[in-house]
C-alpha positions in Angstrom: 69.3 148.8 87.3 72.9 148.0 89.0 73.9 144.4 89.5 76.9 143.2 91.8 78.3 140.5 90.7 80.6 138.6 93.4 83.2 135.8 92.2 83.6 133.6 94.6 86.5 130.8 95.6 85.8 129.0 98.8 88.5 128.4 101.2 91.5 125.7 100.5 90.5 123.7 103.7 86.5 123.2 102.5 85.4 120.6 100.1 82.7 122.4 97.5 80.1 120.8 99.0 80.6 122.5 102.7 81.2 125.5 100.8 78.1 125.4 98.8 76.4 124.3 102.3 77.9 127.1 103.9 77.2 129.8 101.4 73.3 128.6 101.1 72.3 127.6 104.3 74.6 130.2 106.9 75.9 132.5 105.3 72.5 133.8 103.2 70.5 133.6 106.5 73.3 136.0 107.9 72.9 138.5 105.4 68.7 138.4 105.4 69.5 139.4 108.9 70.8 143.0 107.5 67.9 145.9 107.3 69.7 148.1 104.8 70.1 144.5 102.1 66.4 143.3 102.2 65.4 147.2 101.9 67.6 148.0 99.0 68.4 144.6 97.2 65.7 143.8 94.5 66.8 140.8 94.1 69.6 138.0 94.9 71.0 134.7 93.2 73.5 132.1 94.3 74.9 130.0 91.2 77.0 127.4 92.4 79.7 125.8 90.2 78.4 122.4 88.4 81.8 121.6 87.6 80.5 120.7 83.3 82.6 122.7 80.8 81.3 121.1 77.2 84.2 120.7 74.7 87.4 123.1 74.4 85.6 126.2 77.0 88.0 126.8 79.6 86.2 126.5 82.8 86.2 130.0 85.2 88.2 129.4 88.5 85.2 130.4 90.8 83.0 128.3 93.0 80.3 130.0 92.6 79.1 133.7 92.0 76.9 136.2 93.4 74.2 138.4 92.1 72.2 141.0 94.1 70.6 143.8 91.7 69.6 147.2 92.7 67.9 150.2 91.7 70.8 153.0 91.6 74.4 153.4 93.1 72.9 155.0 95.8 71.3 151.4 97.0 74.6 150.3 96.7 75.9 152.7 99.0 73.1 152.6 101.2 74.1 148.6 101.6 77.5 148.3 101.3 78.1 152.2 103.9 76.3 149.8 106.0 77.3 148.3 109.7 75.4 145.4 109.1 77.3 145.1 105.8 80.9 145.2 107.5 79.9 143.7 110.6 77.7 140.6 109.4 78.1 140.0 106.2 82.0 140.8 105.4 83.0 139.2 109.1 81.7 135.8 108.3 82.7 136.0 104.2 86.0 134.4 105.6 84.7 131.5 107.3 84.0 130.2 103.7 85.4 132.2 101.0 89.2 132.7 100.2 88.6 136.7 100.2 92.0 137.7 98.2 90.5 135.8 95.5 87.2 136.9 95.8 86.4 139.7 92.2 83.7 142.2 91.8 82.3 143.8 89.2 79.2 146.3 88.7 77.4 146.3 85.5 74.4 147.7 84.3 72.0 145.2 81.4 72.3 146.5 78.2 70.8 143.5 76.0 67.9 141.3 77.3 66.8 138.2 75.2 64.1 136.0 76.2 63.2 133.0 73.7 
């Protein structure tokens, strides 16, 4: 399994609370609106930003980060080769996201504890 992870940083001119709005309730109805996502994403999570760091941690500079998991590269692809993807979902990323701060990374699980 391949998960995109998407660090996010919302836009100087939005408080985190119209971000978070934003992100949740546009923007993620947007992107259920692409074929090529709800046919190759096996799953999707928003974590936004609490803002609680205990003790001496030094708190990431993201508001909030994006996971979508899928089963191969070639998902991946599938999604992000996709009009939808550069027409819908990357056209609205900068009505709430500063995009030149916005990271990605792929990774693949490689330890999975459950207590």
């Amino acid at each position: 399994m391949i998960k995109l992870s998407l660090f996010l940083t919302r836009r100087p001119d939005l408080s985190f609370e119209e971000f978070s709005d934003y992100w949740m309730n546009i923007h993620w109805p947007l992107v259920k609106t692409v074929p090529e996502i709800t046919e190759n994403a096996i799953r999707y999570v928003q974590q936004h930003n609490i803002g609680a760091v205990p003790g001496p941690v030094t708190p990431a500079p993201f508001d909030g980060v994006a996971e979508a998991w899928f089963p191969d590269m070639a998902a991946v692809g599938r999604v992000m080769g996709s009009d939808g993807w550069a027409n819908v979902v990357m056209k609205d990323d900068p009505n709430f996201l500063d995009v030149s701060k916005t990271l990605v990374m792929f990774s693949e699980e490689k330890v999975d504890f459950k207590a």
